[in-house]
MILUMTOR-36432 format. One record per atom (N, C-alpha, C): x, y negated, z; residue in one letter; atom name; residue number from 0. Coordinates in Angstrom, 3 decimals. Layout:
! residues N
+----------+----------+----------+------+------+------+
|        u |        v |        w | resn | name | resi |
+----------+----------+----------+------+------+------+
|        X |        Y |        Z |    A |   CA |  NUM |
...
+----------+----------+----------+------+------+------+
//
This chain:
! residues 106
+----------+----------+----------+------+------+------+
|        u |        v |        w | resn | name | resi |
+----------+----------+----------+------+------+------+
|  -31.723 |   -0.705 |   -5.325 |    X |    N |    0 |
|  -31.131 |   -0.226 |   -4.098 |    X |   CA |    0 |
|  -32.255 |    0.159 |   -3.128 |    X |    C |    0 |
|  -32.054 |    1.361 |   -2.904 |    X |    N |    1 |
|  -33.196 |    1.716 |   -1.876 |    X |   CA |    1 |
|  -33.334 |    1.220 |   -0.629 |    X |    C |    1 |
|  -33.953 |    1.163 |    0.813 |    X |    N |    2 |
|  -34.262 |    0.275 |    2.051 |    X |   CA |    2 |
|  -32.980 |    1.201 |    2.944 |    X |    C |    2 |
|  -33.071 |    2.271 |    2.592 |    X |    N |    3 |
|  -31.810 |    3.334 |    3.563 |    X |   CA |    3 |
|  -30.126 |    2.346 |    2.900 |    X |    C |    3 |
|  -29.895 |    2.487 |    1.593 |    X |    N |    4 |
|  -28.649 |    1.818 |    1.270 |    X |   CA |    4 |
|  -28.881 |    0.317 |    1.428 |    X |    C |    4 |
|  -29.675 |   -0.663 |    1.839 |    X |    N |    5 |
|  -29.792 |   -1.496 |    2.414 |    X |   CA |    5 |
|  -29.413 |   -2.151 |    4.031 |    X |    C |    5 |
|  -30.238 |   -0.647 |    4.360 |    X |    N |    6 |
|  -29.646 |   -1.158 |    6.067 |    X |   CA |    6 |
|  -28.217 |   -0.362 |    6.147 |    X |    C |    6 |
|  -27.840 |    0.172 |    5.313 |    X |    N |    7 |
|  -26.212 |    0.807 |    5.423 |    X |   CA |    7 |
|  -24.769 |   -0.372 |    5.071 |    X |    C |    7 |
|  -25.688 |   -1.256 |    4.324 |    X |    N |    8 |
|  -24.983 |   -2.381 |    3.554 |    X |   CA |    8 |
|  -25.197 |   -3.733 |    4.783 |    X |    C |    8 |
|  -26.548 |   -3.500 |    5.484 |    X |    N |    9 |
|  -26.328 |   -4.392 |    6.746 |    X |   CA |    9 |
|  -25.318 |   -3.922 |    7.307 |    X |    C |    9 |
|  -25.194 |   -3.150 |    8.141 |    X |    N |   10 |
|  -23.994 |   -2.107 |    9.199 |    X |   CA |   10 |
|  -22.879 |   -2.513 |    8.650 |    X |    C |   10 |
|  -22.603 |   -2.000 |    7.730 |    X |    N |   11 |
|  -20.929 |   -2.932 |    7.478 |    X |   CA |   11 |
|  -20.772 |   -3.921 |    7.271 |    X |    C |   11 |
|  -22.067 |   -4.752 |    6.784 |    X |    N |   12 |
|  -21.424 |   -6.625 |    6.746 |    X |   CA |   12 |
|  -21.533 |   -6.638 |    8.492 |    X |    C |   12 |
|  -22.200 |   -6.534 |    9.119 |    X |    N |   13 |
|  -22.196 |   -7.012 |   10.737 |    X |   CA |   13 |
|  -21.138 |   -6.264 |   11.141 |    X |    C |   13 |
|  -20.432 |   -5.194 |   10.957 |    X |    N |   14 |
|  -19.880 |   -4.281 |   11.379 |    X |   CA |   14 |
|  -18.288 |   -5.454 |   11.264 |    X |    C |   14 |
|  -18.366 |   -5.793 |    9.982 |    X |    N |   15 |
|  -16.874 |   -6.746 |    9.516 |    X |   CA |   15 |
|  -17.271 |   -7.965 |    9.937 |    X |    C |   15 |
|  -18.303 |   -8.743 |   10.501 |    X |    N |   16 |
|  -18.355 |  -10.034 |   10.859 |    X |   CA |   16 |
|  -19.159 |  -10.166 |   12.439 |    X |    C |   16 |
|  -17.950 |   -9.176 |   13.071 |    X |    N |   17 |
|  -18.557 |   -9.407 |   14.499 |    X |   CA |   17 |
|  -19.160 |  -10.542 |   14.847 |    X |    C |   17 |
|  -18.560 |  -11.818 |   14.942 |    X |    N |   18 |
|  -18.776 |  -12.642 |   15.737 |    X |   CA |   18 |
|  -20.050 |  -13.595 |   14.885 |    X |    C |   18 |
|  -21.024 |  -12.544 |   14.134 |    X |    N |   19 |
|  -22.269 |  -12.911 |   13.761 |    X |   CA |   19 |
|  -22.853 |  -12.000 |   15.186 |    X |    C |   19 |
|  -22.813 |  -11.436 |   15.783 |    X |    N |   20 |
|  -23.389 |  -10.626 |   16.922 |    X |   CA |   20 |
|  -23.089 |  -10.765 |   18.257 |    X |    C |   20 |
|  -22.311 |  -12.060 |   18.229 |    X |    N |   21 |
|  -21.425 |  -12.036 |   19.482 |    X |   CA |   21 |
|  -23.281 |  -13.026 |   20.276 |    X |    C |   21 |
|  -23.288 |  -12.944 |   21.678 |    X |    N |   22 |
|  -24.151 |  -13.265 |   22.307 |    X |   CA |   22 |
|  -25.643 |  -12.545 |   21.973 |    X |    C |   22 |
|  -25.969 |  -11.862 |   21.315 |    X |    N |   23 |
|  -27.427 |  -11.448 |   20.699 |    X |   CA |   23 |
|  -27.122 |   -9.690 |   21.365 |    X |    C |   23 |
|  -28.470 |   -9.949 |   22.087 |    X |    N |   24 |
|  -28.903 |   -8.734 |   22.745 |    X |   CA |   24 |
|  -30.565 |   -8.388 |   22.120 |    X |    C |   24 |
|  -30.587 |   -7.562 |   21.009 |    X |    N |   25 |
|  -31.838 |   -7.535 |   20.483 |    X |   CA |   25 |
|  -32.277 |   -6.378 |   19.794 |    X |    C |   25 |
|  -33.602 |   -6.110 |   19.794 |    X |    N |   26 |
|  -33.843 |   -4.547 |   18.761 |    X |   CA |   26 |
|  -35.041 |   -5.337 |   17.808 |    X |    C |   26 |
|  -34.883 |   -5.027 |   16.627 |    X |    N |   27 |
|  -35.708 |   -5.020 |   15.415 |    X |   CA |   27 |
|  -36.309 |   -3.866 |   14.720 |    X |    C |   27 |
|  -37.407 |   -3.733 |   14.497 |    X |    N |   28 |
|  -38.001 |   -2.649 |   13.939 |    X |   CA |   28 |
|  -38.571 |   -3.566 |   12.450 |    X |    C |   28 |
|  -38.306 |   -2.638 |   11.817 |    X |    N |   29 |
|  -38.728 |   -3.004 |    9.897 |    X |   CA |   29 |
|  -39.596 |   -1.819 |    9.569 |    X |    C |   29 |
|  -40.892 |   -2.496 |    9.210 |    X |    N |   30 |
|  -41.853 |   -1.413 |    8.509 |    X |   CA |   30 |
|  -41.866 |   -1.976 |    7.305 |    X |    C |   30 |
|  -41.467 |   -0.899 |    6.552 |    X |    N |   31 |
|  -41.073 |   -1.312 |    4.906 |    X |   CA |   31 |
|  -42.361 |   -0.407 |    4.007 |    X |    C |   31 |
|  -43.356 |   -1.190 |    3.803 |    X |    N |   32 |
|  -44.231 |   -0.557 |    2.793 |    X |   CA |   32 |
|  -43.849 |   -0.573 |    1.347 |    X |    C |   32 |
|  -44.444 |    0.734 |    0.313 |    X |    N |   33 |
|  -44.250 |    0.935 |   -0.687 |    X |   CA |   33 |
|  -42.905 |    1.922 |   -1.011 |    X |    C |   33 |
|  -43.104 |    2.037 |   -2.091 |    X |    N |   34 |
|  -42.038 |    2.841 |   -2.618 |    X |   CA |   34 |
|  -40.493 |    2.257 |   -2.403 |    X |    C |   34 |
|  -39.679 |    3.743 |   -1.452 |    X |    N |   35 |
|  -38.132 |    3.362 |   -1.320 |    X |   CA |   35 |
|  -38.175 |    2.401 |    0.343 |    X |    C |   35 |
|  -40.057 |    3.023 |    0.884 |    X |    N |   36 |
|  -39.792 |    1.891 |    2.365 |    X |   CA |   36 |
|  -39.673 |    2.875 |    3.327 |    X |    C |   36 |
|  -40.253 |    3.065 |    4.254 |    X |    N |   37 |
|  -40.133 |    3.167 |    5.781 |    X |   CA |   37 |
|  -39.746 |    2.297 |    7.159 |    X |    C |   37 |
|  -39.835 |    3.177 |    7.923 |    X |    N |   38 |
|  -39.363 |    2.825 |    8.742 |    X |   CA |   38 |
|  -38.141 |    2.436 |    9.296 |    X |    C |   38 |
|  -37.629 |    1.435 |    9.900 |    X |    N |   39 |
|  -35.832 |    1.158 |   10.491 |    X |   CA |   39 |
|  -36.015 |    0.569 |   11.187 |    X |    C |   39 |
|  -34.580 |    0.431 |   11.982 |    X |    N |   40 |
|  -34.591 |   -0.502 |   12.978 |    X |   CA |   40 |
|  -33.104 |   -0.475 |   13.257 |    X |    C |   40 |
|  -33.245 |   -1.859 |   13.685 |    X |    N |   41 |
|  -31.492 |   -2.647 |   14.341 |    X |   CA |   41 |
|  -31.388 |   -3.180 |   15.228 |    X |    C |   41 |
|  -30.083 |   -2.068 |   16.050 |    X |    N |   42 |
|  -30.021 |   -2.754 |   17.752 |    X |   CA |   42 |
|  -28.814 |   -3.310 |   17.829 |    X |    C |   42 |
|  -29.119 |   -4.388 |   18.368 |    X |    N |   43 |
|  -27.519 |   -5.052 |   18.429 |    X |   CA |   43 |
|  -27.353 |   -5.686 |   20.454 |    X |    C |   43 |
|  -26.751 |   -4.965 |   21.077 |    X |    N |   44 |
|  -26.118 |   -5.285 |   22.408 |    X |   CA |   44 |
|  -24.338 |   -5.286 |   22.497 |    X |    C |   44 |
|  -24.212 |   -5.982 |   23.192 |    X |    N |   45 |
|  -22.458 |   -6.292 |   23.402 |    X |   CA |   45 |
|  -21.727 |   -6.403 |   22.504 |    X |    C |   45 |
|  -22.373 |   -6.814 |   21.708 |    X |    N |   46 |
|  -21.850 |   -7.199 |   20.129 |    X |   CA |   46 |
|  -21.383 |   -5.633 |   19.173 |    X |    C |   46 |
|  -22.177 |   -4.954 |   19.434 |    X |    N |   47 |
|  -22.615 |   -3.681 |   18.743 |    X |   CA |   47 |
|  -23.940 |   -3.834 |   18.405 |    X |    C |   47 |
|  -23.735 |   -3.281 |   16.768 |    X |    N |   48 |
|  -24.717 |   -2.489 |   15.920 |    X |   CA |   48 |
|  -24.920 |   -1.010 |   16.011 |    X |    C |   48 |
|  -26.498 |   -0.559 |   15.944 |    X |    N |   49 |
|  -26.884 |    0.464 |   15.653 |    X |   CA |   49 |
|  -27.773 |    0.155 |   14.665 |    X |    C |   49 |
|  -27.911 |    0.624 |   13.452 |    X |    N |   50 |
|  -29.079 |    0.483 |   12.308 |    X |   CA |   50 |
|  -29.209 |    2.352 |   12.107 |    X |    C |   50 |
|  -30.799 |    2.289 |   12.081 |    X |    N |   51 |
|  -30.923 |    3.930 |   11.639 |    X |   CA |   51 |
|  -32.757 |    3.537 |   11.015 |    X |    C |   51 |
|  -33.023 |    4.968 |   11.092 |    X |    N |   52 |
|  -34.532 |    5.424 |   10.271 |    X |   CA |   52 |
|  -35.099 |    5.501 |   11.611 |    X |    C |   52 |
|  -36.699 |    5.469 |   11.372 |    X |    N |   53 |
|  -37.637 |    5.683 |   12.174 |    X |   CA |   53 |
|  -37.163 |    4.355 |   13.070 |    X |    C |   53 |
|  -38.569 |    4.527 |   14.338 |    X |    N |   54 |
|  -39.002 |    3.232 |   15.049 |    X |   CA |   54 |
|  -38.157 |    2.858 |   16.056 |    X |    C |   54 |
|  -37.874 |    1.463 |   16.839 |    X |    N |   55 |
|  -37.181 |    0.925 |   17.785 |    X |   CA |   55 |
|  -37.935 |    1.519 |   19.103 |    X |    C |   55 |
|  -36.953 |    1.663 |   19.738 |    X |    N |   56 |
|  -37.538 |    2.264 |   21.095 |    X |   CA |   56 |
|  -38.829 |    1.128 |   21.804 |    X |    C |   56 |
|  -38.046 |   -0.293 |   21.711 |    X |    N |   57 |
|  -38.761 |   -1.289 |   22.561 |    X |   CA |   57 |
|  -38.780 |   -2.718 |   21.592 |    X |    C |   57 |
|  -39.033 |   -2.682 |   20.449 |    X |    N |   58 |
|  -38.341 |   -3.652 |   19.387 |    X |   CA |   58 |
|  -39.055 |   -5.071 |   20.167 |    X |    C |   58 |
|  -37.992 |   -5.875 |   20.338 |    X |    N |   59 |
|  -38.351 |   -7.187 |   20.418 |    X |   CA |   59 |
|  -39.260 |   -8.422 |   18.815 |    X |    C |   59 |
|  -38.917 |   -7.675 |   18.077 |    X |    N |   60 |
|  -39.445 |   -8.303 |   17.158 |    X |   CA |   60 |
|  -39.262 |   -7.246 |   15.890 |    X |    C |   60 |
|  -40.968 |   -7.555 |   15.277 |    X |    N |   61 |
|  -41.497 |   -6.311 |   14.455 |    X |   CA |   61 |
|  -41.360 |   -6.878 |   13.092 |    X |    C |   61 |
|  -40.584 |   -6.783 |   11.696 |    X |    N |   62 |
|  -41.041 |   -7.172 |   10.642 |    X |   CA |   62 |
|  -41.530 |   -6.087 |    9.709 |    X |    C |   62 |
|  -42.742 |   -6.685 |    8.766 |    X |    N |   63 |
|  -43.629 |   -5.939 |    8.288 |    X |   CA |   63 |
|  -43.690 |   -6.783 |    7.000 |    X |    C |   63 |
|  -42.951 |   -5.666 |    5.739 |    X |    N |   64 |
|  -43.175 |   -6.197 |    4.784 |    X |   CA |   64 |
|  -43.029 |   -5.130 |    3.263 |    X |    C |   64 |
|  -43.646 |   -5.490 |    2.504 |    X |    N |   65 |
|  -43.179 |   -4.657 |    1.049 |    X |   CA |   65 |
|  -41.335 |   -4.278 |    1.068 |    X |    C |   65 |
|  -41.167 |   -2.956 |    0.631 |    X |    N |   66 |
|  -39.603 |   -2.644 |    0.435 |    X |   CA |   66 |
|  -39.233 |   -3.336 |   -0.359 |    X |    C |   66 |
|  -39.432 |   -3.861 |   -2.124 |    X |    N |   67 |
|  -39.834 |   -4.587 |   -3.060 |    X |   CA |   67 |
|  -38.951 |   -6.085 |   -2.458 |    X |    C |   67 |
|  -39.896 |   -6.525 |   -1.838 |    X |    N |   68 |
|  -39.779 |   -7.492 |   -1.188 |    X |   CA |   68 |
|  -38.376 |   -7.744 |   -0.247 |    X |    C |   68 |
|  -38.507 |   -6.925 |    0.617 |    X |    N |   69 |
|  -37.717 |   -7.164 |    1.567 |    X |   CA |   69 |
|  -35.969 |   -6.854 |    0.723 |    X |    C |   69 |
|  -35.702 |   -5.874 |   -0.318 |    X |    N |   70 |
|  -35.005 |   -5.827 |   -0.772 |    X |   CA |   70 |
|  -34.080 |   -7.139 |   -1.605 |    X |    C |   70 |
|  -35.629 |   -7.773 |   -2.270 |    X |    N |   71 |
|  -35.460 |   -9.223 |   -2.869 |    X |   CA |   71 |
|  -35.127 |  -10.478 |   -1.762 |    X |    C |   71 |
|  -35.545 |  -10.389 |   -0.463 |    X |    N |   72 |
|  -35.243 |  -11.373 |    0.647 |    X |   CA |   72 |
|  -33.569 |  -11.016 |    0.948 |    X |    C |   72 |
|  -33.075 |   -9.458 |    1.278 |    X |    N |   73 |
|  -31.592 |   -9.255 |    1.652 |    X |   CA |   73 |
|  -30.933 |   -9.921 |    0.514 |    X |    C |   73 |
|  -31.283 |   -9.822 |   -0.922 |    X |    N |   74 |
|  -30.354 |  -10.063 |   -2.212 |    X |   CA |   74 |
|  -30.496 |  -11.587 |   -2.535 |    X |    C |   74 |
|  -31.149 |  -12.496 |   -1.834 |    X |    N |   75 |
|  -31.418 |  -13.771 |   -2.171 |    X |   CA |   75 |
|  -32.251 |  -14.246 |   -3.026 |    X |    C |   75 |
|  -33.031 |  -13.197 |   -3.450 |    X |    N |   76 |
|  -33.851 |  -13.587 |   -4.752 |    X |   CA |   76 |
|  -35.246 |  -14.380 |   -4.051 |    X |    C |   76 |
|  -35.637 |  -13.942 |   -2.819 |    X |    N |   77 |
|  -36.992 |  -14.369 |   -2.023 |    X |   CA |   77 |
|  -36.708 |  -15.067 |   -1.026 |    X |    C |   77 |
|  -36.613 |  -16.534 |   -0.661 |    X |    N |   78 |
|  -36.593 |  -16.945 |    0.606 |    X |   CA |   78 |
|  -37.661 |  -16.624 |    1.304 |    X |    C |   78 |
|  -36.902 |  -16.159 |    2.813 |    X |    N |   79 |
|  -38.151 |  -15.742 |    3.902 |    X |   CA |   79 |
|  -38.560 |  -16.479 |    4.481 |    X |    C |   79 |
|  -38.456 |  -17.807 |    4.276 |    X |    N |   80 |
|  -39.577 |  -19.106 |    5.009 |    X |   CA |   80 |
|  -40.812 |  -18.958 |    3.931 |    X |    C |   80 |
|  -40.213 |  -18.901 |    2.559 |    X |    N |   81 |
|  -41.169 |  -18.633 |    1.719 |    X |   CA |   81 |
|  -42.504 |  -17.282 |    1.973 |    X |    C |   81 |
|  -41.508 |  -16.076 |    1.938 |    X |    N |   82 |
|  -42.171 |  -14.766 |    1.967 |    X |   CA |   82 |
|  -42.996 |  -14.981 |    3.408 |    X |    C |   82 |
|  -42.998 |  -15.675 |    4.574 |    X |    N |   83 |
|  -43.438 |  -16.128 |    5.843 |    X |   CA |   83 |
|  -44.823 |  -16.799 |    5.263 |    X |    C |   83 |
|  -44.785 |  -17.684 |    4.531 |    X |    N |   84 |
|  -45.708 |  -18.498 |    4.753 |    X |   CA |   84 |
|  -46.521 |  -18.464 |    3.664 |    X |    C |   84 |
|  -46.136 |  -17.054 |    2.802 |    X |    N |   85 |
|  -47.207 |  -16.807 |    1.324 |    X |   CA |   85 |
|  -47.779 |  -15.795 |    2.411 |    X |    C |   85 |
|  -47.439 |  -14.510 |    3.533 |    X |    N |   86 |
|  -47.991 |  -13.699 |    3.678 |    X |   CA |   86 |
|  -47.055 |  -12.437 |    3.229 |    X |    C |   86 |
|  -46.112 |  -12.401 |    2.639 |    X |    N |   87 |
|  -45.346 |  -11.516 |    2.316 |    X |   CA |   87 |
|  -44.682 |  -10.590 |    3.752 |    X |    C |   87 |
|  -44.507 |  -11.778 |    4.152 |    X |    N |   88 |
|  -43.254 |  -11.197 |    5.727 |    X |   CA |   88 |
|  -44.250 |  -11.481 |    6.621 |    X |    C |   88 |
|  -44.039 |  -10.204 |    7.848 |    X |    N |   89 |
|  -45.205 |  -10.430 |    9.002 |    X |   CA |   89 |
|  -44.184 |  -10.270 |    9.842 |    X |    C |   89 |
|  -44.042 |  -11.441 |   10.939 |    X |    N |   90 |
|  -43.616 |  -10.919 |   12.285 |    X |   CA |   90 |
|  -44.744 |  -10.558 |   13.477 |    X |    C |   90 |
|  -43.834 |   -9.684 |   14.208 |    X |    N |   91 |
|  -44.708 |   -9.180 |   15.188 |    X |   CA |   91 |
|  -43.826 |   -9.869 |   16.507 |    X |    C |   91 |
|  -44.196 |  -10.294 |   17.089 |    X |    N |   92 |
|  -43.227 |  -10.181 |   18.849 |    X |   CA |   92 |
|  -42.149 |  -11.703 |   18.456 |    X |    C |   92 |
|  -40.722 |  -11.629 |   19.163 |    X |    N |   93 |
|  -40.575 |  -12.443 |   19.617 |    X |   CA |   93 |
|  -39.831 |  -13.801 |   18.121 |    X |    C |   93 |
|  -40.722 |  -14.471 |   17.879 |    X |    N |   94 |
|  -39.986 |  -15.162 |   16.958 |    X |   CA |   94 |
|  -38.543 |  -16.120 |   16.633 |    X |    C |   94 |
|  -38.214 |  -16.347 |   18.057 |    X |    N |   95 |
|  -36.719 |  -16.681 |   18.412 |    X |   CA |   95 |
|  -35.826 |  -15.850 |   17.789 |    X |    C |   95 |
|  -36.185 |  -14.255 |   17.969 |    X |    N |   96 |
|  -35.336 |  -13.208 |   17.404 |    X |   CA |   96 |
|  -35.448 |  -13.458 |   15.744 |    X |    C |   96 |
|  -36.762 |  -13.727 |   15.141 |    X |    N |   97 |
|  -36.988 |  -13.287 |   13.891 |    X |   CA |   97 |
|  -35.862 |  -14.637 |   13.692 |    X |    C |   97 |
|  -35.913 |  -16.084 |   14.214 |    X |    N |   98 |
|  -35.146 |  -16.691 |   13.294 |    X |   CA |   98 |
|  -33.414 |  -16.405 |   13.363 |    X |    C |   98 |
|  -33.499 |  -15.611 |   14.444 |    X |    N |   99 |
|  -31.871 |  -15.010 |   14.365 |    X |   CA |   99 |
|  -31.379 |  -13.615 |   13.456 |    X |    C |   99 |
|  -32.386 |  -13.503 |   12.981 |    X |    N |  100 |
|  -32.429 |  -11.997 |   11.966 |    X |   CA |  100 |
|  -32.285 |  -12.937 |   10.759 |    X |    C |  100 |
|  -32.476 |  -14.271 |    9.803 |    X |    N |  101 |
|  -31.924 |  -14.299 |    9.324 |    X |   CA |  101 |
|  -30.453 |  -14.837 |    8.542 |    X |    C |  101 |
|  -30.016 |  -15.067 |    9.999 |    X |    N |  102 |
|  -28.368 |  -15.345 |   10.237 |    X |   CA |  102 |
|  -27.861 |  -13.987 |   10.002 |    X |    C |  102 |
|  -28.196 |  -13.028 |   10.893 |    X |    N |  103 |
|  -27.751 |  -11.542 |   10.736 |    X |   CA |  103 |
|  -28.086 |  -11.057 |    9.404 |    X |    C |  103 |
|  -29.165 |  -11.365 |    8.270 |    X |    N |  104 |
|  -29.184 |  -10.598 |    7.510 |    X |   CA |  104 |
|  -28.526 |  -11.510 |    6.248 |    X |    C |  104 |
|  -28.292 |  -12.652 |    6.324 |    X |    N |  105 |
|  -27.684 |  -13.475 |    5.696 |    X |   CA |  105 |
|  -25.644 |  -13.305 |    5.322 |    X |    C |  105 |
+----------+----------+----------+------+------+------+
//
């Protein structure tokens, strides 16, 4: 599954489980290296999602990781405390957010 049908497959699980978004005012930017990566990002205010391509206007919190990877963290195959603390997953900015990204991506 490529990183584009990934964050399309986020959008409708958050999309059907509002009240994973209820209180969270936040933007995420994902730099997805390697093949099938790029750039994305996910804004979630008033309990709305926006997920698209290219960079967050003002991202509160930056993750930086292999597509590879990050594909294997959405599907359960990689825990991201794990991928965190081998070096796999980089946060940038506010880490409160990162541990609420993976409730949202969960």
């Amino acid at each position: 599954m490529s990183a584009k049908e990934i964050f399309e497959n986020i959008k409708a699980n958050l999309e059907a489980q509002p009240d994973k978004l209820a209180g969270l005012n936040a933007s995420y930017q994902f730099d997805l290296s390697g093949e099938g990566g790029g750039t994305f990002f996910i804004n979630v205010a008033d309990g709305k999602i926006e997920v698209g391509e290219g960079a967050a206007e003002s991202p509160g919190c930056t993750v930086s990781m292999s597509a590879s990877d990050f594909a294997d963290m959405v599907e359960g195959r990689l825990n991201p405390t794990a991928a965190f603390m081998s070096g796999k997953l980089k946060i940038k900015g506010d880490m409160g957010l990162a541990m609420k990204l993976q409730a949202l991506l969960g």
